[in-house]
C-alpha positions in Angstrom: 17.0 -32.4 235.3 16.2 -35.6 235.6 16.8 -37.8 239.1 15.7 -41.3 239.9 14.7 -41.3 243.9 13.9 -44.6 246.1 10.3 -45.2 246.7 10.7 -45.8 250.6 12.1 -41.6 250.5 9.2 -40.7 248.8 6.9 -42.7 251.4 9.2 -41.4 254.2 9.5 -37.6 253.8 9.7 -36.8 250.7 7.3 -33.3 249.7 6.0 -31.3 246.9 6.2 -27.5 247.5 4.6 -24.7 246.3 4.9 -21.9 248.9 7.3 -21.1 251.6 7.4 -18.6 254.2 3.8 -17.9 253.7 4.0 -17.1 250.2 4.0 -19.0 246.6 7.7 -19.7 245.5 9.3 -17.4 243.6 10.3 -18.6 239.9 14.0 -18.3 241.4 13.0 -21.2 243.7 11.6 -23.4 241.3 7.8 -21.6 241.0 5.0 -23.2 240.6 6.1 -26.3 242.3 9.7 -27.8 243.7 10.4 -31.9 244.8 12.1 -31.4 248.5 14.0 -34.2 249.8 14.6 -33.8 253.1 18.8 -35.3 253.6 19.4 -36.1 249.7 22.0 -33.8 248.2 20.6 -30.7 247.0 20.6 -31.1 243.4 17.5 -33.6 243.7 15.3 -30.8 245.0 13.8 -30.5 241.8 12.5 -27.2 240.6 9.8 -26.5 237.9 8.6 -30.1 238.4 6.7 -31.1 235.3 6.1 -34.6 235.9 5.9 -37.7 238.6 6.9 -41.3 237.2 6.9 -44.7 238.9 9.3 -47.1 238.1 10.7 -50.4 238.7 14.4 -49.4 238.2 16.4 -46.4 238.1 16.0 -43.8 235.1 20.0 -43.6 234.7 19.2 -40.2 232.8 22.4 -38.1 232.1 22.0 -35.9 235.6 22.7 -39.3 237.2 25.6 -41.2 235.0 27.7 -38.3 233.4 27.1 -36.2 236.6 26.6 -36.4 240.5 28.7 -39.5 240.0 31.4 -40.1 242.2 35.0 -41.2 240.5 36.7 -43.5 243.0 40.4 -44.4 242.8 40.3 -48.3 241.0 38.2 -45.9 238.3 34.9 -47.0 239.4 32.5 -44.4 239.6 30.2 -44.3 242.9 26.6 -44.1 241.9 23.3 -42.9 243.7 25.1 -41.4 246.9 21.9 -39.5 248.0 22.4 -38.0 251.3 24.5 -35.5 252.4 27.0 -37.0 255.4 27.5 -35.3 258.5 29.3 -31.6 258.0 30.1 -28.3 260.4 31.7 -24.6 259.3 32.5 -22.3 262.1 30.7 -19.2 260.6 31.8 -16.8 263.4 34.9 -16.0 263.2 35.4 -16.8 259.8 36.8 -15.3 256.5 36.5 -11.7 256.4 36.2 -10.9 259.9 39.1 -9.8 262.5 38.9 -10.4 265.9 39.6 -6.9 267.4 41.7 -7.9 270.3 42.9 -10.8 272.6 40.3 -11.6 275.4 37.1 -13.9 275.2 35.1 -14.3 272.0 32.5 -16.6 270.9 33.0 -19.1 268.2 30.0 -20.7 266.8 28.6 -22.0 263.4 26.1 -24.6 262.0 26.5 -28.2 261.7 23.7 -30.7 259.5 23.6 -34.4 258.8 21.2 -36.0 256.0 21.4 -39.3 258.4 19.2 -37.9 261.0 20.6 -35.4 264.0 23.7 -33.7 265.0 24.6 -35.6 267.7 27.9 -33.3 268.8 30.0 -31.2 267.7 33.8 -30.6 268.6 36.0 -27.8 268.1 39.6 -27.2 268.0 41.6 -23.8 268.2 45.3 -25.8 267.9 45.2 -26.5 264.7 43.6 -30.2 265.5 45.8 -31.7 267.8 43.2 -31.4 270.6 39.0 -30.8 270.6 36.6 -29.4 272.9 33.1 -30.3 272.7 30.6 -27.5 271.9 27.3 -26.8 273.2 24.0 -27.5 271.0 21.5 -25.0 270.5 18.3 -26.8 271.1 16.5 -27.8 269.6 18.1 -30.1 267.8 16.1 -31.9 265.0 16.4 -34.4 262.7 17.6 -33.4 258.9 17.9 -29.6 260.1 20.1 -27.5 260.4 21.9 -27.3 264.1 23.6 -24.3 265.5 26.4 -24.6 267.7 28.6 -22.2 270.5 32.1 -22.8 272.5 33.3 -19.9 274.6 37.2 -19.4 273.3 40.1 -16.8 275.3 42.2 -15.8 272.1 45.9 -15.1 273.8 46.9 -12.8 270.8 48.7 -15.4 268.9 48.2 -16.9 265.7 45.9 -20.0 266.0 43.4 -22.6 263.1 40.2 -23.1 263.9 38.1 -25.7 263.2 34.8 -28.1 263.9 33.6 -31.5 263.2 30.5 -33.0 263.5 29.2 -36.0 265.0 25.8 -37.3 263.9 23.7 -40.3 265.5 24.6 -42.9 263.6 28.3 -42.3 264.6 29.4 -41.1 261.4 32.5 -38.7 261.9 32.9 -35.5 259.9 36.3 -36.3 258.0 39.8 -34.2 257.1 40.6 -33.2 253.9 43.6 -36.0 254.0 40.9 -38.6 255.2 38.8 -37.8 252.6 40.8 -38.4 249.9 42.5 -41.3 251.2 38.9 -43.2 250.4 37.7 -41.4 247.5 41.1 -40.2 245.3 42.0 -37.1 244.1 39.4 -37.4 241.1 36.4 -36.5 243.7 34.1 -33.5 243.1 30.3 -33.9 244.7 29.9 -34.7 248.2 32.9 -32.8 250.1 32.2 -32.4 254.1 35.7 -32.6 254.9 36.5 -29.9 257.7 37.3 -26.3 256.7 39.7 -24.6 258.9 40.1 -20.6 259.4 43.4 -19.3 260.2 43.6 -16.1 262.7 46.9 -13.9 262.4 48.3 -12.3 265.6 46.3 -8.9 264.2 43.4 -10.9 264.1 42.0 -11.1 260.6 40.6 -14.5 259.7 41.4 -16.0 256.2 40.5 -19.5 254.5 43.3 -21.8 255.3 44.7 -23.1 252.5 44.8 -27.5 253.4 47.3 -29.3 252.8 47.5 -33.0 251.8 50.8 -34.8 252.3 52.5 -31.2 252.8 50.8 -30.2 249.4 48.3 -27.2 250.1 45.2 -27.6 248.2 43.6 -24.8 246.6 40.0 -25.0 245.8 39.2 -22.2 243.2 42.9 -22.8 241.0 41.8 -23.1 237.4 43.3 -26.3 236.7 44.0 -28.2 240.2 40.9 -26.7 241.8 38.1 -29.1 242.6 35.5 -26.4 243.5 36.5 -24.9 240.1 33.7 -25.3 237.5 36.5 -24.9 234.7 39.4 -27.0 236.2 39.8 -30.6 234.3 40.9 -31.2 237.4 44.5 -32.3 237.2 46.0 -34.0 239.7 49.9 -33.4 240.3 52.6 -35.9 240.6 56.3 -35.9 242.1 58.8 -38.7 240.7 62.2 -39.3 243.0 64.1 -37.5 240.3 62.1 -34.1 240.9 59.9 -35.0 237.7 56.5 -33.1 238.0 54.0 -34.9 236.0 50.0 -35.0 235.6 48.5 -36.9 233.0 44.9 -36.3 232.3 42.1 -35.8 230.0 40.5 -32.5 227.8 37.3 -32.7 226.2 35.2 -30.3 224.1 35.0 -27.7 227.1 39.1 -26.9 226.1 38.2 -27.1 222.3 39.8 -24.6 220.3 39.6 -25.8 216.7 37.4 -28.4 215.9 38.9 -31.7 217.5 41.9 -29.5 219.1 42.6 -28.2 222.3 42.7 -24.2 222.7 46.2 -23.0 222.8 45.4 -20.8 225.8 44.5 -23.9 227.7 47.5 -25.5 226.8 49.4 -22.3 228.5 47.6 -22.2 231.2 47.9 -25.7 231.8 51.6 -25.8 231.3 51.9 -22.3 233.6 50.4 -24.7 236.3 52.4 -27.5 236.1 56.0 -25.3 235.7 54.8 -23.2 238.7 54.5 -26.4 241.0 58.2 -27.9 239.7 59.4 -24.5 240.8 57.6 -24.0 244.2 58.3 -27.7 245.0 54.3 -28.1 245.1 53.5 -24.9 245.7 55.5 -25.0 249.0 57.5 -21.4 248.2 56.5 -18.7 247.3 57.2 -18.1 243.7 55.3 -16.0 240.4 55.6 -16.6 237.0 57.9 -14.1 235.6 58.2 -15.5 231.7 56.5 -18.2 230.4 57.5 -19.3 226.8 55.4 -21.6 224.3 56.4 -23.7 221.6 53.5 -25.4 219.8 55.4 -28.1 217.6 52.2 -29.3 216.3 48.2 -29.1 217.2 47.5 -31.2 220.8 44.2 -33.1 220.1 41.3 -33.7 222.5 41.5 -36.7 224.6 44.4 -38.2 226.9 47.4 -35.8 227.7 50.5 -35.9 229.7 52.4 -32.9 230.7 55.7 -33.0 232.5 57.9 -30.0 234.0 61.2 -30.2 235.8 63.9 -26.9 237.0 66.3 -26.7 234.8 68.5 -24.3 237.4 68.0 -22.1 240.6 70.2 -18.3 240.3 69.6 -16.4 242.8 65.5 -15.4 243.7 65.4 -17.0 240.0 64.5 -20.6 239.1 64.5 -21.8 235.2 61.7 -24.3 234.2 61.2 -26.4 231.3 58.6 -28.6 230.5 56.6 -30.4 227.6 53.0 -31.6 226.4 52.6 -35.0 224.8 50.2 -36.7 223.3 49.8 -40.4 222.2 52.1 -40.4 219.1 54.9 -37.6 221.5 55.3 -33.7 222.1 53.0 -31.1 220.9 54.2 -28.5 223.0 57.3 -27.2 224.6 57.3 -24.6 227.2 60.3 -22.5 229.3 59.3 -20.2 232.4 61.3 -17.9 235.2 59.5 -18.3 238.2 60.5 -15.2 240.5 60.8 -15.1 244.3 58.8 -11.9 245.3 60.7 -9.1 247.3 58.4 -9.5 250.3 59.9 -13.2 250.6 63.5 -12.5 250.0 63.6 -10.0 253.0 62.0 -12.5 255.2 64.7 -14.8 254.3 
């Protein structure tokens, strides 16, 4: 790892560690000595640090060009965005828990800013449409982590939680939708948009699954999910006629054959893409029931398009078709039956 970092942060803040909590780091923690930087992102907190040099300009090693970059829409790419922006997660209740009955109950959670201190903190229990400001555990210092509380009367019914943060320089903790209006749905480092919780009239909590233009978003999907290590990701397009189309890019990570991309890839992509066509962007609940492949020739690495459109709707049944192309045309043709489940069909 290799990071370039502004002379005025080392001069500012900027520290060399080699024990913490009264005790030498541990080789998990980047033993015998770590670069802190108090606000930056956390990948330049440097572990094993070997070496110190001074420069002019920036290094522009690979750690800083092919990665931590940010893509922006016009297909720019956003260099050198050091510190971490203004971000809060409600921690209690949160996934995993269940509120055991209606009455009063705490919410709290944490809330940072790499621009200085938490100035506020607001939280909604209506899903957004109004906030409440929450109290600030002192003290409250700059660059550190700042706890916060709100005393909430749960009625029983289902409600979304939420918080945003406010820090000193004025800098307001954005939505999902806000979020991505700026950067584009290529962005992968720097997300502080809010995280809801959702909590059902029995009162388990669950990760709410956002939505963006009435599209949910789900983080950990193996193609479409930005927190997913393995997803290209793709982004998913509707035309007016009902077309569902992405067109991306697969490098050596999806290799198969040397210079090709791995069949199962191309399956799993292609599951993806039929599976939103069917759901209407994942909008209804619907599973894969048959998926059937036709590879007409090898799909290279590089710039794909895949397209998917229904075909026919009988019954809880619905009848995809869809197609892989490459520059010189199709490499793949695929069929699936996407099946509403039973649960769904008695609910109407």
């Amino acid at each position: 790892m290799t990071r370039s970092i502004p002379i005025e942060k080392c001069l500012e803040d900027a520290m060399l560690a080699y024990s913490q909590n009264g005790e030498r780091l541990r080789p998990q923690q980047g033993y015998p000595l770590r670069l802190l930087v108090p606000g930056f992102e956390g990948n330049m907190n440097i572990k094993w640090l070997r070496r110190l040099h001074v420069t002019a300009e920036p290094a522009y090693s690979r750690d800083e060009t092919s990665k931590y970059t940010d893509p922006m829409p016009d297909g720019t790419a956003r260099e050198f965005t050091f510190y971490m922006e203004a971000k809060s997660i409600i921690t209690r209740p949160s996934g995993g828990q269940r509120l055991m009955a209606p009455g009063f109950h705490e919410i709290t959670g944490i809330a940072w800013t790499g621009r200085g201190k938490v100035r506020r903190v607001e939280v909604s229990v209506d899903d957004g449409k109004s906030w409440q400001e929450a109290q600030l555990q002192e003290p409250v210092l700059t660059r550190a982590l700042t706890r916060f509380r709100l005393p909430w009367h749960w009625d029983g019914q289902p409600a979304v939680i939420q918080s945003r943060a406010i820090d000193e320089t004025g800098y307001v903790q954005p939505t999902l939708a806000e979020l991505l209006a700026v950067r584009g749905d290529n962005y992968v480092y720097h997300n502080n948009a809010i995280w809801p919780w959702r909590i059902a009239a029995d009162g388990e909590v669950t990760q709410m699954r956002q939505a963006v233009d009435g599209r949910p978003v789900v983080w950990g999907n193996p193609v479409t999910g930005f927190r997913n290590a393995i997803a290209p990701p793709l982004v998913m397009h509707e035309d007016p006629d009902r077309l569902w189309w992405s067109e991306f890019e697969l490098g050596e990570a999806y290799q198969g054959p040397p210079g090709w991309v791995h069949g199962g890839v191309l399956a799993l992509v292609l599951d993806q893409l039929l599976g939103e066509a069917a759901s209407d962007g994942l909008t209804k609940p619907l599973f894969t029931g048959t998926i059937t492949l036709r590879y007409l020739r090898g799909t290279p690495l590089g710039k794909l398009r895949a397209e998917a459109a229904i075909e026919r709707t009988d019954g809880h049944k619905t009848f995809v078709s869809g197609h892989m192309y490459d520059a010189d045309g199709k490499t793949v043709e695929a069929e699936g039956i996407f099946i509403k489940p039973q649960w769904a069909r008695d609910a109407g």
